[in-house]
C-alpha positions as CSV (number, residue, x, y, z in Angstrom):
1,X,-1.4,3.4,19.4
2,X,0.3,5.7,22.0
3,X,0.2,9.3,21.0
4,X,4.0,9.1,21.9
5,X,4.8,7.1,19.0
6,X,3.2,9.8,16.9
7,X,5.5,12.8,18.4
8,X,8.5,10.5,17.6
9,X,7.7,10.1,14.2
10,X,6.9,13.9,13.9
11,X,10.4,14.3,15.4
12,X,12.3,12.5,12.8
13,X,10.6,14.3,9.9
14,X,11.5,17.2,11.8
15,X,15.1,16.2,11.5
16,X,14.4,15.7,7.4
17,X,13.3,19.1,7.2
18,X,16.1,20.8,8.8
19,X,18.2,18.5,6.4
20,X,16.2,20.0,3.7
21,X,16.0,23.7,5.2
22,X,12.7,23.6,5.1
23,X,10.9,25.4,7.6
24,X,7.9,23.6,7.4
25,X,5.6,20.8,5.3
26,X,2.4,20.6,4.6
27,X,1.3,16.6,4.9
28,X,-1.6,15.9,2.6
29,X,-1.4,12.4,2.0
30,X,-4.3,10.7,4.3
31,X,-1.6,7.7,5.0
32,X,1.0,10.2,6.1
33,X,-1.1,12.4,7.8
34,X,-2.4,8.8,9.8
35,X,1.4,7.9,10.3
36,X,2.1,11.2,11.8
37,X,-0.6,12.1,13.8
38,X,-3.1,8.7,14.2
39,X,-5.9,10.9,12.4
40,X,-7.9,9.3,9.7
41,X,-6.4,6.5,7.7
42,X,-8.3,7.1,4.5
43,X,-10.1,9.5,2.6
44,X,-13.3,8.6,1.1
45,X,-12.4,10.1,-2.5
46,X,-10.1,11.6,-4.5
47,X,-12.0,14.9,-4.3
48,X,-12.5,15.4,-0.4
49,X,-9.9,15.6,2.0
50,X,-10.3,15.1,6.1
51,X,-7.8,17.5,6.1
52,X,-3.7,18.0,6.6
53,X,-1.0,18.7,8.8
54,X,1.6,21.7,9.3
55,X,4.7,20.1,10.5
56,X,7.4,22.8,11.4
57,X,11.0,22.9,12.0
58,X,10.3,24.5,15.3
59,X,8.2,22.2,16.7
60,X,5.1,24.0,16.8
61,X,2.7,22.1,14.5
62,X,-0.9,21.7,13.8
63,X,-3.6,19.7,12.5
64,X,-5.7,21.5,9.8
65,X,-9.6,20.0,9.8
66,X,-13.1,21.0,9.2
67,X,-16.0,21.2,11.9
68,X,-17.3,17.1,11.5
69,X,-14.1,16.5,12.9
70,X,-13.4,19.3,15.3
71,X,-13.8,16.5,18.4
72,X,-12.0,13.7,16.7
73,X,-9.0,15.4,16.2
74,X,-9.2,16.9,19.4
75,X,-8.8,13.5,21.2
76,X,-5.4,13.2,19.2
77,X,-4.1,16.5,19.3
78,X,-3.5,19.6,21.9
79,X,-6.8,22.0,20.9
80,X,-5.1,25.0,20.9
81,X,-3.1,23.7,17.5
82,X,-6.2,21.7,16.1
83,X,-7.1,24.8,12.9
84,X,-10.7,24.1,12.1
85,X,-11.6,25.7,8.6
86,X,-14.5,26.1,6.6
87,X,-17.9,28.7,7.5
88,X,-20.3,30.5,5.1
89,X,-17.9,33.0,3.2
90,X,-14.4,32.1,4.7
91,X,-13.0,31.0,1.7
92,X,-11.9,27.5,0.5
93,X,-9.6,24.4,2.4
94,X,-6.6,25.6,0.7
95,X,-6.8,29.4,0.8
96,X,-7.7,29.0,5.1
97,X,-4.8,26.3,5.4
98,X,-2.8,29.5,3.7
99,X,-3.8,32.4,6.1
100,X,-2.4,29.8,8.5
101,X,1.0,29.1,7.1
102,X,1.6,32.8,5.9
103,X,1.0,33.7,10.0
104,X,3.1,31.1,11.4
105,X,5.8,30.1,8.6
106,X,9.5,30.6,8.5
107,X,11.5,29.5,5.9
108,X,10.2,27.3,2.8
109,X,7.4,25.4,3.1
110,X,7.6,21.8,1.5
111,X,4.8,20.2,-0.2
112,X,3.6,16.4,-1.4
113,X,3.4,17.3,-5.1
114,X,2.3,14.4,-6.5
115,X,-0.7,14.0,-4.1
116,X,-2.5,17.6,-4.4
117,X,-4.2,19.5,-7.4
118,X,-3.6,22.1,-9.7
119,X,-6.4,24.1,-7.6
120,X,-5.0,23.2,-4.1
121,X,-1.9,24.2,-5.1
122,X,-3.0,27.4,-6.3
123,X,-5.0,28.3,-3.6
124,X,-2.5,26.9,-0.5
125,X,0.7,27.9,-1.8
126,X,0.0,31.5,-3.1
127,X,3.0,34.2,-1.9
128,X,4.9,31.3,-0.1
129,X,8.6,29.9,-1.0
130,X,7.6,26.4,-2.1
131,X,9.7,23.3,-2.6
132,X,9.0,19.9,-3.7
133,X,8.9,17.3,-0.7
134,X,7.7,14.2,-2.0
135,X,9.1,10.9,-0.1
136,X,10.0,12.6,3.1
137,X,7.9,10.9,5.0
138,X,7.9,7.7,3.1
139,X,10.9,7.6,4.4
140,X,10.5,7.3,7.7
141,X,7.5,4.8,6.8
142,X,9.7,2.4,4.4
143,X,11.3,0.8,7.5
144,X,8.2,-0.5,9.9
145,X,8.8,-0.9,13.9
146,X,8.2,-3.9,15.6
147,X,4.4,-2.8,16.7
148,X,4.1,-1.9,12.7
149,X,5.7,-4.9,12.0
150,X,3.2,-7.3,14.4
151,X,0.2,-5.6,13.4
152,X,1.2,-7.0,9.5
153,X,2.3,-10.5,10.9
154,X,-1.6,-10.8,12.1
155,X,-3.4,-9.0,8.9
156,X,-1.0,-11.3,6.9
157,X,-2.1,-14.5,9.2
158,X,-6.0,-13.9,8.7
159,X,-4.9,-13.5,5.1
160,X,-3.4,-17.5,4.8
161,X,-6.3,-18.5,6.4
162,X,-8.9,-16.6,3.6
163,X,-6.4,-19.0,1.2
164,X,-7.4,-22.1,3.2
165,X,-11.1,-21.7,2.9
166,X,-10.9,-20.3,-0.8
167,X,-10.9,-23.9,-2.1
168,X,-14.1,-25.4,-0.6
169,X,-15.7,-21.8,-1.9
170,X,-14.7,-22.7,-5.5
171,X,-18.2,-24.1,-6.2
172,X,-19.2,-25.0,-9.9
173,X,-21.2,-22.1,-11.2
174,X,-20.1,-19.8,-8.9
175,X,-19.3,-15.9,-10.5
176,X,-16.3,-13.7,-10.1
177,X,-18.2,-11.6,-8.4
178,X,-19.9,-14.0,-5.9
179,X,-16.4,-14.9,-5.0
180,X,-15.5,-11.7,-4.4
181,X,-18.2,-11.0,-2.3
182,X,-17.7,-14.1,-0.2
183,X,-14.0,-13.3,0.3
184,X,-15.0,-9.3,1.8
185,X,-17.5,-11.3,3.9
186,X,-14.6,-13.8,5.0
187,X,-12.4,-10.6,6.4
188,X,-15.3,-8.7,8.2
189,X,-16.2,-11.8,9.6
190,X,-12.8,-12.7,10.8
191,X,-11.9,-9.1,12.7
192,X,-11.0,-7.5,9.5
193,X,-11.6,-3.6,9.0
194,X,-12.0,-3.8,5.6
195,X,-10.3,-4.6,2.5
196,X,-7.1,-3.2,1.5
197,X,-7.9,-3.0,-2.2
198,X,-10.5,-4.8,-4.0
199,X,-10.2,-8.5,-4.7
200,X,-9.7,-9.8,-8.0
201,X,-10.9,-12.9,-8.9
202,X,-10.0,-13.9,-12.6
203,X,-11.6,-17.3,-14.2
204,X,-9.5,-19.3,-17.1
205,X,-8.8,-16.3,-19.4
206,X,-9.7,-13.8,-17.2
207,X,-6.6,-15.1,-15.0
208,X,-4.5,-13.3,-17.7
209,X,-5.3,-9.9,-16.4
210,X,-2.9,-9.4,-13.4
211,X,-5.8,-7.0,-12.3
212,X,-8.7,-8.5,-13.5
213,X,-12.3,-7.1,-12.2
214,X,-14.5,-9.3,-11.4
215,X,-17.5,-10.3,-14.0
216,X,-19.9,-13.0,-14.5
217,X,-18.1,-15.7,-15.8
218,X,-18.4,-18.6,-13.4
219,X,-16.4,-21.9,-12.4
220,X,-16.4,-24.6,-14.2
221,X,-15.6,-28.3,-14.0
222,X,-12.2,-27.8,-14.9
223,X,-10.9,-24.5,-14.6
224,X,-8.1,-22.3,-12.9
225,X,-9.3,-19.5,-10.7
226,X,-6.2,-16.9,-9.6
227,X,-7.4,-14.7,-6.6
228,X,-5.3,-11.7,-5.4
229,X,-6.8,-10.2,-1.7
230,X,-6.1,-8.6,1.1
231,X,-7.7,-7.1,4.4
232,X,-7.0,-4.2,6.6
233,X,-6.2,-5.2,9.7
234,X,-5.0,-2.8,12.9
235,X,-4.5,-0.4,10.4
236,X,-2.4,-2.2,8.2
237,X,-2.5,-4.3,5.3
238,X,-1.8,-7.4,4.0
239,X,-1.8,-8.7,0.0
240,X,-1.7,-12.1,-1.3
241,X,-2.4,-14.3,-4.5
242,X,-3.2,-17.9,-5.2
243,X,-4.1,-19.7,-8.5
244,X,-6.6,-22.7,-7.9
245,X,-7.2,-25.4,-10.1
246,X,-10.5,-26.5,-9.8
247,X,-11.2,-30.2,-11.1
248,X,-9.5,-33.0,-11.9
249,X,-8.0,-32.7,-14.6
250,X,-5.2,-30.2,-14.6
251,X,-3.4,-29.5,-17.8
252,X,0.3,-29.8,-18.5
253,X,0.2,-26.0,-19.0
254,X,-1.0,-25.2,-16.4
255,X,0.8,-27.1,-14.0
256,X,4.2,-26.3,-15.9
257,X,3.3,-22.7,-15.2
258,X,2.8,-23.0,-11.7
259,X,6.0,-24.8,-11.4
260,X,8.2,-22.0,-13.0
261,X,5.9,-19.1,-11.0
262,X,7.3,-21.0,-7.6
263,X,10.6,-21.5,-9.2
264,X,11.0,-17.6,-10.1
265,X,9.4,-16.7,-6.6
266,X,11.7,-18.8,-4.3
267,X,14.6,-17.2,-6.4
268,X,13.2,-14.1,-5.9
269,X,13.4,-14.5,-2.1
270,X,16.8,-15.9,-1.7
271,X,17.8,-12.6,-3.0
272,X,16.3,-10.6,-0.7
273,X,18.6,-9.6,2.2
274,X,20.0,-5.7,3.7
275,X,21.9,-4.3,0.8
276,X,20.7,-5.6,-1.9
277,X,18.8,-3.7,-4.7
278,X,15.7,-4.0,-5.3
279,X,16.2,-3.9,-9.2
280,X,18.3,-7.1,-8.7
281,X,15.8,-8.5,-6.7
282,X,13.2,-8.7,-9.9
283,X,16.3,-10.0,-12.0
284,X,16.4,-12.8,-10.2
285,X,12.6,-14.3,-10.9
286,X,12.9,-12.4,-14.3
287,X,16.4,-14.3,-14.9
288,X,14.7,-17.6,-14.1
289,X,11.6,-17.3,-16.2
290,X,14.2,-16.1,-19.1
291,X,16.4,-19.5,-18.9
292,X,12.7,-21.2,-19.5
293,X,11.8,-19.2,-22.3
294,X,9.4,-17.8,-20.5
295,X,10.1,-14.1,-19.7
296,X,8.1,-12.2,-22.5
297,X,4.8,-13.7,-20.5
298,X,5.7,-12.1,-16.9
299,X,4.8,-8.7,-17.4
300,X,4.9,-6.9,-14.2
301,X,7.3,-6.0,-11.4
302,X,7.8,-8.5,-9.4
303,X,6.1,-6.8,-6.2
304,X,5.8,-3.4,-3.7
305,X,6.1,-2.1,-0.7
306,X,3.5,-2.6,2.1
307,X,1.9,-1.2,5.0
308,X,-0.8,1.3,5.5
309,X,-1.3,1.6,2.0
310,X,-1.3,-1.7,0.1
311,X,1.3,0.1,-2.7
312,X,3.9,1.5,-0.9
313,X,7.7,2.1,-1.7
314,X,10.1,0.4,-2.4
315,X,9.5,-1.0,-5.6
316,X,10.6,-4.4,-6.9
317,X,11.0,-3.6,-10.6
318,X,13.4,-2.8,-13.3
319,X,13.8,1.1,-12.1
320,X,13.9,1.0,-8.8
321,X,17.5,1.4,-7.0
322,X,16.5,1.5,-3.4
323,X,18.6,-0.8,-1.4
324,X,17.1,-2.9,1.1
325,X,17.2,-2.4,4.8
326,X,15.9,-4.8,7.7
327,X,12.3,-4.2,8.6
328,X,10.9,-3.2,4.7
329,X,8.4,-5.3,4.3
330,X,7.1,-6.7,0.3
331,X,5.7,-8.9,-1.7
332,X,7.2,-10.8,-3.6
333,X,4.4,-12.3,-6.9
334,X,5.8,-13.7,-10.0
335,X,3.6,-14.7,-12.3
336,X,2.7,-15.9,-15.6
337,X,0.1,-14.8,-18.4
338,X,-1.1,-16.1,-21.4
339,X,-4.4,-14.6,-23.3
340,X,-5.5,-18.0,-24.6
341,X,-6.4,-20.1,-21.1
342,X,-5.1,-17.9,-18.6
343,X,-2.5,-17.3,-15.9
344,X,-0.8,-18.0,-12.9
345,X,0.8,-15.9,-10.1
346,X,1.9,-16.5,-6.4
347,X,2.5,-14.1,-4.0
348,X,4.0,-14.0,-0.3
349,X,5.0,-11.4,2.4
350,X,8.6,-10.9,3.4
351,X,10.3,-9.2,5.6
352,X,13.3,-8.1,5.4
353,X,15.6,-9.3,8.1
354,X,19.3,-8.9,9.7
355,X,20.6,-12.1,7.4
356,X,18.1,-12.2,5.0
357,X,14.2,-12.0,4.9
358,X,11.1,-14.4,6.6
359,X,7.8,-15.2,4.7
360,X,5.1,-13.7,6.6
């Protein structure tokens, strides 16, 4: 992506911390750091970091890294404000990234609370004003441009056509976790990345756990199969579920379910459109399922945000009051669960447009 589009987005945050009077913030998320800057997506693990940005009021920000990627980041970023920490007896990540911000800070320095520890908090924060800034930049990334917006249409695309082939991979006898590993192969094979979370695959009962793992329990004659996945594709992800019925010989139950999923979903989507809530949004499948009697079994929100992460805001649940503007992007998945054979869900991409929202 052009490294202009990154300055832009560094400039509206700028204008969200002089809003704030903040003086500065200290990105640690890896997909705002990405969104910011273009430098890497994803951190392996919870415990490592490939580092974080400074982003000042002033303009004069930098890119804090260690010495693996001391050339990466260079590519991205002017040298003279790429900080390279680390060295035998320099200290820790956080306590470096703080001789940093107590030379070149004015004002308050915001932080992503919810996505650092105890220790890095400790360490990165000590003698500086501090102020919660979680969702700054979330909001800049809630709305996505039109490149943002393509790169989706395309990870979404590859994703209807995993949905196509899923049927003739529903072999009898085949496991959970065979099927999960010919779905991964699927995306790499088809220009995908990666995956953007792993895919469940949950057989008869199993299909009951909205996040089931996959196991050894294989497919039979007659069975339903629900299958929830998604790649990464230009960066950005896509998330979709389907429940199969393998066989013959579908039950009433089963088919009865599927009906009132669709119902709840299409619903769901006529209600999506700029101003409206996204509380009211999940009313309206929840609303549906409840004039069938059916409510107590749907026991999620009906669906999230997406984009470089596959959980993103806003939220389309009971306690989320974020009105909708044109270009969020979420899913929209109703579904039903019962313990004793299974469940069903069905999920789509929308968009959020001028008049309303298109499916992906």
């Amino acid at each position: 992506m052009d490294k202009r589009i990154y300055q832009a987005r560094r400039e509206n945050l700028r204008g969200l911390l002089k809003e704030k009077g903040l003086g500065a913030m200290l990105v640690t998320l890896d997909a705002n750091r990405y969104y910011l800057s273009g430098f890497e997506l994803e951190d392996g693990q919870s415990n490592e970091s490939s580092g974080c940005l400074v982003i000042t009021a002033t303009g004069r920000d930098w890119l804090c890294t260690d010495a693996r990627y001391a050339e990466a980041a260079s590519r991205l970023w002017e040298r003279e404000r790429v900080f390279i920490y680390g060295g035998a007896g320099a200290g820790g990540y956080g306590a470096q990234v703080n001789s940093l911000l107590k030379d070149k800070l004015q004002g308050s320095l915001g932080i992503e609370a919810r996505c650092i520890s105890l220790a890095f908090y400790e360490d990165v924060c000590a003698g500086l004003r501090v102020e919660r800034a979680d969702g700054l930049v979330e909001a800049l990334r809630v709305v996505k441009s039109p490149e943002e917006v393509l790169a989706m249409r395309e990870s979404c695309a590859l994703n209807h056509k995993l949905m196509e082939w899923i049927p003739g991979a529903l072999a009898c006898g085949s496991t959970e976790v065979e099927l999960a590993w010919k779905i991964e192969q699927f995306f790499r094979n088809n220009g995908a990345s990666g995956l953007s979370f792993d895919s469940i695959v949950g057989i008869n009962a199993n299909a009951a756990l909205p996040h089931a793992r996959p196991g050894a329990d294989r497919v039979g004659e007659n069975c339903c199969v629900l299958v929830d996945a998604g790649c990464r594709l230009h960066d950005y992800c896509s998330d979709q579920t389907r429940t199969f019925w393998v066989g013959d010989k579908m039950p009433e139950h089963f088919l009865r379910a599927l009906e009132q999923v669709k119902a709840a979903q299409k619903r769901a989507l006529a209600a999506i459109h700029p101003g409206a809530v996204c509380r009211d949004v999940h009313l309206a499948a929840y609303n549906c399922f409840a004039a069938q009697g059916v409510e107590k079994y749907f026991t999620h929100g009906l669906g999230h945000g997406v984009g470089l992460q596959v959980h993103e805001p806003p939220r389309l649940n009971l306690r989320d009051e974020t009105v909708l503007r044109p270009g969020m992007v979420v899913t929209v998945e109703p579904g039903l669960y019962y313990p004793a054979w299974g469940g069903v869900r069905w999920e789509y991409m929308a968009l959020v447009t001028e008049d309303g929202c298109v499916i992906f």
